[in-house]
C-alpha positions as CSV (number, residue, x, y, z in Angstrom):
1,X,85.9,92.8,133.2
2,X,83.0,94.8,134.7
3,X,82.8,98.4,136.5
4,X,81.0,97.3,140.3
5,X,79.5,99.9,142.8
6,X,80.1,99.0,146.1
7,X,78.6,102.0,148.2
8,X,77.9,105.6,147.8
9,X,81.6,106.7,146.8
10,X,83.8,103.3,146.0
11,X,83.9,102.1,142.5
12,X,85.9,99.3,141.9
13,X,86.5,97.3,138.3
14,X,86.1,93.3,139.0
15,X,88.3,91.0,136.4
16,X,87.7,87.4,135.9
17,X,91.3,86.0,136.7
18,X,93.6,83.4,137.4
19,X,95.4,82.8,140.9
20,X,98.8,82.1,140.6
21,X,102.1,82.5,142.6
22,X,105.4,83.6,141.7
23,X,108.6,84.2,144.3
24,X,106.2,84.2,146.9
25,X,103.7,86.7,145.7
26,X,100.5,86.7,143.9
27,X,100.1,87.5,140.6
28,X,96.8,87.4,138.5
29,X,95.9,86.7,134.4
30,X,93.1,88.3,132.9
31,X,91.5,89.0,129.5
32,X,90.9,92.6,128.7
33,X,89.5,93.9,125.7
34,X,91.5,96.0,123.2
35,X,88.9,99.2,123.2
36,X,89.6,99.0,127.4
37,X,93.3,99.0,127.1
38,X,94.2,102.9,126.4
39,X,91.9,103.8,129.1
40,X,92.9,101.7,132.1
41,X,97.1,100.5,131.8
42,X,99.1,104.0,132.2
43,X,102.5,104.6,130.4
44,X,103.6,108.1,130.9
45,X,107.4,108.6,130.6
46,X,106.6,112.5,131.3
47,X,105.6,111.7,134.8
48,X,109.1,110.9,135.9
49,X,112.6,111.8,135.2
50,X,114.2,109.2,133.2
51,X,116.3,107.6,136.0
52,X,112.8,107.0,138.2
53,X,110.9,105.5,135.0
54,X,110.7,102.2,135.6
55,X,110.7,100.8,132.0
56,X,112.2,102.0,128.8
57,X,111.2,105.2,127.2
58,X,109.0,104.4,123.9
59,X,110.5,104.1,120.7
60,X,108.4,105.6,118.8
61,X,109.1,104.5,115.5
62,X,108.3,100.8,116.4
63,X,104.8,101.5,117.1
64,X,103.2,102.4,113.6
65,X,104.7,99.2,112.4
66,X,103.3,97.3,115.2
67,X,100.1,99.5,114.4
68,X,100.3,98.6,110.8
69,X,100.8,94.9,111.5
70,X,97.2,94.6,113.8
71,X,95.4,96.9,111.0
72,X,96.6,94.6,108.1
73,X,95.8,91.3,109.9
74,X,92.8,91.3,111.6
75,X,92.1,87.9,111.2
76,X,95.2,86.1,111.9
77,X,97.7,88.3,114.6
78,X,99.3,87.5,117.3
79,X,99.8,89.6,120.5
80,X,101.6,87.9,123.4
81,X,100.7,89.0,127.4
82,X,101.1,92.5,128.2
83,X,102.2,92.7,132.0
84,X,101.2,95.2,134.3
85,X,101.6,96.3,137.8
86,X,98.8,97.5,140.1
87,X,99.5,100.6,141.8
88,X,96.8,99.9,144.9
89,X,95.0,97.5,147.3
90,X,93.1,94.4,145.5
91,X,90.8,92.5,147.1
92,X,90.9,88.2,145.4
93,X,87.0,86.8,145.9
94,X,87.1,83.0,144.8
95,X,84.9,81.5,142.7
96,X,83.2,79.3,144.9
97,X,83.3,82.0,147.5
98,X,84.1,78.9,150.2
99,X,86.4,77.5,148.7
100,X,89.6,80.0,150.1
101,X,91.9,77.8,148.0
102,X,90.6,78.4,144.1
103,X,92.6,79.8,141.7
104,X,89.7,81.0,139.8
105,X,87.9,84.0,141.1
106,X,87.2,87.8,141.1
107,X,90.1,90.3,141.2
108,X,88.3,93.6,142.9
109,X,90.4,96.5,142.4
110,X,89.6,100.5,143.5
111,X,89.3,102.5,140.1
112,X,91.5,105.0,142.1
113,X,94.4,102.8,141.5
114,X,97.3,103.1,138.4
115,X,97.9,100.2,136.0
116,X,101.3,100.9,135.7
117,X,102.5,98.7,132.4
118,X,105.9,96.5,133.0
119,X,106.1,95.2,129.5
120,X,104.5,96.0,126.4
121,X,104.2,99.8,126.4
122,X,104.7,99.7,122.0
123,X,101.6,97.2,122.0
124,X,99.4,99.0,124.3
125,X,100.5,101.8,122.2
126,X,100.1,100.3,118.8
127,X,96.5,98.7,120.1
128,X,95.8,102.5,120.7
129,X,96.5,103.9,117.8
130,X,94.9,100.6,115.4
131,X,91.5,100.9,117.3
132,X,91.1,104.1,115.2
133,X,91.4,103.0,112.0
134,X,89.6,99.4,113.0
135,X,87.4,100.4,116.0
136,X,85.9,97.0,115.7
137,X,89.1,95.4,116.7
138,X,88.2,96.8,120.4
139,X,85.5,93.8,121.3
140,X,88.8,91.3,120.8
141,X,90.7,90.5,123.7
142,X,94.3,90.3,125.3
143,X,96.0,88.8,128.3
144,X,97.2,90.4,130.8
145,X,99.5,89.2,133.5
146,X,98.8,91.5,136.9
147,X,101.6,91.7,139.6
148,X,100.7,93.7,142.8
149,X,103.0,97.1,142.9
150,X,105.8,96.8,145.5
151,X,107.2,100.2,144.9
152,X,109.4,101.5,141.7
153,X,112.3,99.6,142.6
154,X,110.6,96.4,142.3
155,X,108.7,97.7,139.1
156,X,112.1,98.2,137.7
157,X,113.7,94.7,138.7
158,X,110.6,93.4,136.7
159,X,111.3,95.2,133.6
160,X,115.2,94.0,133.9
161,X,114.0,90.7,134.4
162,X,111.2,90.4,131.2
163,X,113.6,91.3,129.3
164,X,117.1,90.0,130.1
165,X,116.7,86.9,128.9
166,X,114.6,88.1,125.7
167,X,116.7,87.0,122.3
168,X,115.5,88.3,118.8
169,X,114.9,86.0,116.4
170,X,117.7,85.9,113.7
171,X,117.3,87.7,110.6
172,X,117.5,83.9,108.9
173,X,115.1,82.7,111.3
174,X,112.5,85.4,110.4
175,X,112.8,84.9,106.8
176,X,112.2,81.2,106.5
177,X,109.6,81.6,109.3
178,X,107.9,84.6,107.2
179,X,104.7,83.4,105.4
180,X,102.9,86.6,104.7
181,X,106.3,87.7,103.1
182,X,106.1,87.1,99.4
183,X,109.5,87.8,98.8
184,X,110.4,85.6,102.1
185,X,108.4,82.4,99.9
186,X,110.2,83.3,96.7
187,X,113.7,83.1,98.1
188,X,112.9,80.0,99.4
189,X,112.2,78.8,95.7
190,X,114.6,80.2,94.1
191,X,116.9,78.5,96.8
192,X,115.6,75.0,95.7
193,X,116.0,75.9,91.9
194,X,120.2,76.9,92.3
195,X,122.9,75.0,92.1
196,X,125.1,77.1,94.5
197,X,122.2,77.5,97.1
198,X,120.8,74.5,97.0
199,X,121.5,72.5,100.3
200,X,124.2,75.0,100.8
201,X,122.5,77.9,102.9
202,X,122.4,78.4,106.6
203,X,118.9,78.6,107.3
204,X,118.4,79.2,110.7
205,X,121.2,81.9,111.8
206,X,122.8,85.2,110.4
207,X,126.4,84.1,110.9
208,X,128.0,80.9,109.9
209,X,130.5,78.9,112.0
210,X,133.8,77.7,111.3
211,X,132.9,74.1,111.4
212,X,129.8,74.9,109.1
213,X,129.6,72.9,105.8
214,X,127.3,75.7,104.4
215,X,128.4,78.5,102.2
216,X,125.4,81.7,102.6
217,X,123.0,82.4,105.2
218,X,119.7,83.0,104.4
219,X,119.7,86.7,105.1
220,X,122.7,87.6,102.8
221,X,120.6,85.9,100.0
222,X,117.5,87.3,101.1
223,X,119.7,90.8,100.9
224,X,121.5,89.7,97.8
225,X,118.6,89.1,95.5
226,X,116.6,91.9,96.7
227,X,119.5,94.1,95.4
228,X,119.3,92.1,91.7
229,X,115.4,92.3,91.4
230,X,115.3,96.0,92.7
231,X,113.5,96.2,95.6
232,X,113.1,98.3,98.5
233,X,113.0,97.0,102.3
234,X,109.2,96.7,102.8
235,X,108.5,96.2,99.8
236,X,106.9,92.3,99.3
237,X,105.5,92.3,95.8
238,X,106.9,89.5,94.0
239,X,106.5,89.7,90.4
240,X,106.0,86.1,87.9
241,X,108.9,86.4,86.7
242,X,111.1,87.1,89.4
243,X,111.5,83.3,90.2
244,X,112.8,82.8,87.4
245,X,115.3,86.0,86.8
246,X,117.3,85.2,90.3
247,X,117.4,81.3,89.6
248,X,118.8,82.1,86.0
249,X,120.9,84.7,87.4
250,X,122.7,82.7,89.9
251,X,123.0,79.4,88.1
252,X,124.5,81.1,85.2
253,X,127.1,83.4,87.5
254,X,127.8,80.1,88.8
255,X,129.7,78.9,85.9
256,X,131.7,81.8,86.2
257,X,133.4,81.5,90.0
258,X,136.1,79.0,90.0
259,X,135.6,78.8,93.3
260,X,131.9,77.9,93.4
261,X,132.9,75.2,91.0
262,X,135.5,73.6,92.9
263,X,133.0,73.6,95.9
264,X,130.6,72.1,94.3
265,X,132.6,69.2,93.0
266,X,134.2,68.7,96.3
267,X,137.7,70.3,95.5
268,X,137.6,72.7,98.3
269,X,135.2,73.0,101.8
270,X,133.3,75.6,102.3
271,X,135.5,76.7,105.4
272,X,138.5,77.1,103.5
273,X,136.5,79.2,100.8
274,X,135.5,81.5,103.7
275,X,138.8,82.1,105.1
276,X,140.9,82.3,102.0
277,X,138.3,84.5,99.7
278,X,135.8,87.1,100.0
279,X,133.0,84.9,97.3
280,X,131.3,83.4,99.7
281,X,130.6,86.3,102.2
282,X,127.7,88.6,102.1
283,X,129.2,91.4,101.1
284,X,130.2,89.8,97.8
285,X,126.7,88.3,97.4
286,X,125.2,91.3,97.7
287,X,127.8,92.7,95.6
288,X,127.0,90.0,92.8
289,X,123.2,91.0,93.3
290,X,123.9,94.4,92.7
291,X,125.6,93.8,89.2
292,X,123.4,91.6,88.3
293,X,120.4,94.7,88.4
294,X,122.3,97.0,86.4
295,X,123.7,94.1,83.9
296,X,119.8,92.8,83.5
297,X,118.4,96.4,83.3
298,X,121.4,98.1,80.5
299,X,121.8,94.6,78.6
300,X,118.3,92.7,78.8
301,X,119.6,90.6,76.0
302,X,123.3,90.0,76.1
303,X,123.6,90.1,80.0
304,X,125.2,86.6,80.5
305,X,128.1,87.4,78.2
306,X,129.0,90.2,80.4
307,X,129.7,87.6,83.3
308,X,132.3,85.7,81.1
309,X,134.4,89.0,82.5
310,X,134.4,87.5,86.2
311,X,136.6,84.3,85.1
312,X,139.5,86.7,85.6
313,X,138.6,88.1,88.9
314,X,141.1,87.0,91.5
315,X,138.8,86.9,94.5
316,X,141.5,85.9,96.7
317,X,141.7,88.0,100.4
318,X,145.1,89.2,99.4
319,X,144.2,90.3,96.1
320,X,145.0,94.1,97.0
321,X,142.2,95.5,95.0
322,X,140.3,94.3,97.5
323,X,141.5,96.7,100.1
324,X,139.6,99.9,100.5
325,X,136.7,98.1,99.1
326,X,135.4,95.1,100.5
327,X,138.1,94.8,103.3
328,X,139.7,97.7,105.4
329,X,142.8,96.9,107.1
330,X,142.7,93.1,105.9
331,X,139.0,92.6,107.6
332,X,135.7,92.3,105.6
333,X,133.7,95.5,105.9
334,X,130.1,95.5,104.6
335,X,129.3,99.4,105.2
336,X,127.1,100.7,102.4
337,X,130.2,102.7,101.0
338,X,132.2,99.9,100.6
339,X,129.7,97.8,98.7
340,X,129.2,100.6,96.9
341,X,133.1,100.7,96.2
342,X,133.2,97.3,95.6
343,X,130.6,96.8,93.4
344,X,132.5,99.7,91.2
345,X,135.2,97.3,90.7
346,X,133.3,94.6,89.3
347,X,131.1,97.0,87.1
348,X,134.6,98.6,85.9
349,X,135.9,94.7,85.4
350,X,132.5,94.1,83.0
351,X,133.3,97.5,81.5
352,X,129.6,98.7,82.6
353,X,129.4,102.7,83.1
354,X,129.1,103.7,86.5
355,X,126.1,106.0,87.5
356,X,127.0,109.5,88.6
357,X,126.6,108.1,92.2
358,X,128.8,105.1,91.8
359,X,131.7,107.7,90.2
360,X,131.3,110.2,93.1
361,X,132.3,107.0,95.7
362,X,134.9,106.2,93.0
363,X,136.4,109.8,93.1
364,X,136.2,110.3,96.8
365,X,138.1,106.8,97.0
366,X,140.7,107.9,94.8
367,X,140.8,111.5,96.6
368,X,141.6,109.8,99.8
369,X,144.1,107.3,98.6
370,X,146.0,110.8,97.2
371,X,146.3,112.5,100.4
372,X,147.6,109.2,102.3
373,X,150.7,109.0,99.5
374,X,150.9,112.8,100.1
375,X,151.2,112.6,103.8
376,X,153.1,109.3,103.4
377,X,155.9,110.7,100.6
């Protein structure tokens, strides 16, 4: 891309491109790089009220980690096409200039005119904010698919379009696909070295069908064992040992759940588990992960004769102690106050003290069932 001079008064920027045609109109690719990016494509959601804008206002809180993910991996990102529309007249020169017909040429283009981007405002915004900490990141380059304005109305059609038929990746999918994740690579081990997990996880999506033969998805362990080692969202940081704690963990809880047990030795599919119990949905996973952490933490040496507690537990959908806990109403509810709740139950089951947090769900649990018997005597 190169700034031309064409007379006294016209300045025009000239981008190497690629000719191509889509519902009967031109449209143009280009490489631009990074540094050039702030200063030429325009996104402004100030200039017009919200119902004239013709894509999405910017979330703002995507864009530092979008920022943080260029800044972090300069060597091995990936940035798809941003799209733009040009607000202005172009002028195509092919390359040879007699052969009318190329695809390959010169896209001339007034510097008067408005790069008006259609998709990819967080990116141009995140490449904004990364050039400062990495200003050498600006000589690297990005495509950019060029449309010829046809007014707002068409500008917003395009935006529809881009992104109606855009699906996010499940939470699965982006776990197994995860390599930079360490804690993304150690599930995936610790997978391989459990009984219960082992062949029995739905990798792929965050929900599990009725027909399924698999028992977790990959997210609700992911969740689940990030709750037993202790750690927060973003953070990665896998320790040695951690392998090792979660495989022990879960092979040894194992023995303890009947109905893992039958499962495991055929007596009972996994759909039948998922309709008749609450053991093999994420809530009690993460639940199970949970009171693992606290049994580890308080009773480092005699945690595993804690769990001979759960051979009691009835984790039957119509065991009522269920209700108010892990299910409202009869449904599964995985709100962060009722695994809370639920979790309680267990601890309380183990005889484990509950923290001064755990108690203060416990009390406004109990509070509440008062005041229905009130109203309801």
């Amino acid at each position: 891309m190169s700034l031309v001079n064409f007379g006294e008064d016209t300045f025009s920027y000239s981008f190497p491109v690629i000719r191509g045609i889509q519902s009967g109109r031109e449209y143009y690719v280009t490489m631009v790089p990074l540094k050039l990016i702030p200063k030429i494509f325009l996104f402004n959601e100030t200039i017009l009220p919200p119902n004239l804008l013709s894509q999405r206002a910017l979330n703002k809180s995507r864009i530092p980690l979008i920022t943080r993910y260029l800044v972090e991996h300069p060597s091995d990102y990936v940035f798809s096409a941003l799209t733009a529309s040009i607000d202005g007249p172009v002028n195509f020169q092919p390359v040879p200039q007699d052969k009318k017909n190329s695809k390959i040429g010169q896209l001339i283009v007034p510097v008067e005119s408005r790069f008006l981007i259609n998709d990819g405002q967080h990116r141009k915004a995140a490449i904004e904010m990364a050039l400062r900490e990495r200003p050498e990141l600006g000589y690297e380059t990005i495509s950019v698919v060029l449309f010829i304005d046809a007014g707002l109305k068409r500008s917003q059609q395009m935006f529809s379009d881009l992104n109606k038929y855009a699906v996010r990746p499940s939470t699965s999918l982006g776990i197994l696909y995860d390599h930079r994740d360490e804690f993304s690579q150690m599930i995936q081990r610790v997978i391989e070295k459990t009984t219960i997990f082992r062949d029995n996880i739905e990798m792929g999506k965050s929900s599990i069908s009725n027909r399924s033969t698999k028992l977790f998805t990959l997210s609700s362990v992911y969740r689940a064992n990030r709750a037993l080692i202790g750690k927060e969202r973003k953070d990665s940081h896998v320790e040695k040992e951690d392998d090792e704690i979660a495989a022990t963990y879960w092979n040894e809880i194992t023995q303890h759940i009947q109905e893992w047990k039958q499962f495991l030795r055929k007596a009972i599919t996994s759909s039948e588990l998922r309709s008749k119990t609450i053991i093999v949905h994420g809530i009690a996973l993460h639940v199970l992960g949970i009171l693992g952490s606290t049994l580890i933490r308080e009773y480092p040496s005699s945690w595993s004769e804690k769990l001979k507690h759960l051979d009691g537990v009835d984790w039957e959908r119509t065991n009522k102690e269920w209700e108010g806990r892990a299910m409202i109403g009869g449904r599964l509810n995985k709100s962060y106050s009722n695994t809370i709740l639920t979790s309680n139950l267990l601890k309380i089951k183990l005889g484990i003290a509950l923290s001064e947090r755990e108690q203060d769900y416990e009390n406004m649990r109990n509070l509440q069932e008062k005041e229905v018997n009130e109203s309801v005597n």
